[in-house]
C-alpha positions as CSV (number, residue, x, y, z in Angstrom):
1,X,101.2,107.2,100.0
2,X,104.9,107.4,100.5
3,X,107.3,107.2,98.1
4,X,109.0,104.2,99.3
5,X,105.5,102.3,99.6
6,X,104.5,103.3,95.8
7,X,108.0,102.1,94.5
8,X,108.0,98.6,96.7
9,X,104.4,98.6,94.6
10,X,105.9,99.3,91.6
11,X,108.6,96.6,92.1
12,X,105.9,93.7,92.7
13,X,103.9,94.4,89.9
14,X,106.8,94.4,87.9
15,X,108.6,91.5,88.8
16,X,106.1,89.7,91.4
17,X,104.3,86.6,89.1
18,X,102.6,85.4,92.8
19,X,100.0,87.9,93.5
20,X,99.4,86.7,97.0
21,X,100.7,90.4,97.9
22,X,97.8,91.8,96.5
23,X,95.7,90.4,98.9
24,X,97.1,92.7,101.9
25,X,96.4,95.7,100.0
26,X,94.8,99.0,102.0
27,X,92.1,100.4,100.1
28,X,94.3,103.6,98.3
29,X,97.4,100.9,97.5
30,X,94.3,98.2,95.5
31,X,92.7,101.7,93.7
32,X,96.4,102.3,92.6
33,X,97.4,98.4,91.4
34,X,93.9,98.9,89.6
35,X,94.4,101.6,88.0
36,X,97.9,100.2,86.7
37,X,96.0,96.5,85.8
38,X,93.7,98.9,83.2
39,X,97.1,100.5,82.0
40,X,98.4,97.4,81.3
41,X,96.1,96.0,79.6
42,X,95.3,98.9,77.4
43,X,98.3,99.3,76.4
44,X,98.9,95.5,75.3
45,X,95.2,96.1,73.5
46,X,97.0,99.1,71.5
47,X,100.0,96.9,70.3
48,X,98.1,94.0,69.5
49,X,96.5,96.5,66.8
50,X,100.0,98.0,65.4
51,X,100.7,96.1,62.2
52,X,104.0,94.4,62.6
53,X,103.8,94.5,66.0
54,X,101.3,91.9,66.7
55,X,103.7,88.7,64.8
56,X,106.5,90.0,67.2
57,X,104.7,89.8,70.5
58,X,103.2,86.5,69.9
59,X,106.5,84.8,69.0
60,X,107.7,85.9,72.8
C-alpha cells in the first residue's frame, strides 16, 4: 500500500464519523481498518480498567 493511501486511511478513521468510505475498501485497505478497529477498542478496554481513569473518560 502506498504511503499516501495508508495516511488518507489514517486521516478518515481519525476524523471521518460517516463510515460510508469504508464501504469502497479493497480487500488489503478493510484487513488494515480492521486491524486498527481491534486496536481501538482494546485499548479503550485497557483504560476503562485503570483506576482514575475510568471517572475521567465517562465525564467526556
Amino acid at each position: 500500500m502506498k504511503k499516501e493511501r495508508r495516511q488518507e486511511l489514517e486521516t478518515l478513521f481519525i476524523q471521518d464519523s460517516d463510515e460510508d468510505w469504508r464501504k469502497m475498501l479493497n480487500p488489503e485497505e478493510a484487513a488494515l481498518i480492521a486491524r486498527w478497529d481491534a486496536q481501538f477498542e482494546e485499548g479503550k478496554r485497557r483504560l476503562s480498567q485503570v483506576p482514575g481513569e475510568n471517572q475521567d473518560n465517562q465525564k467526556q
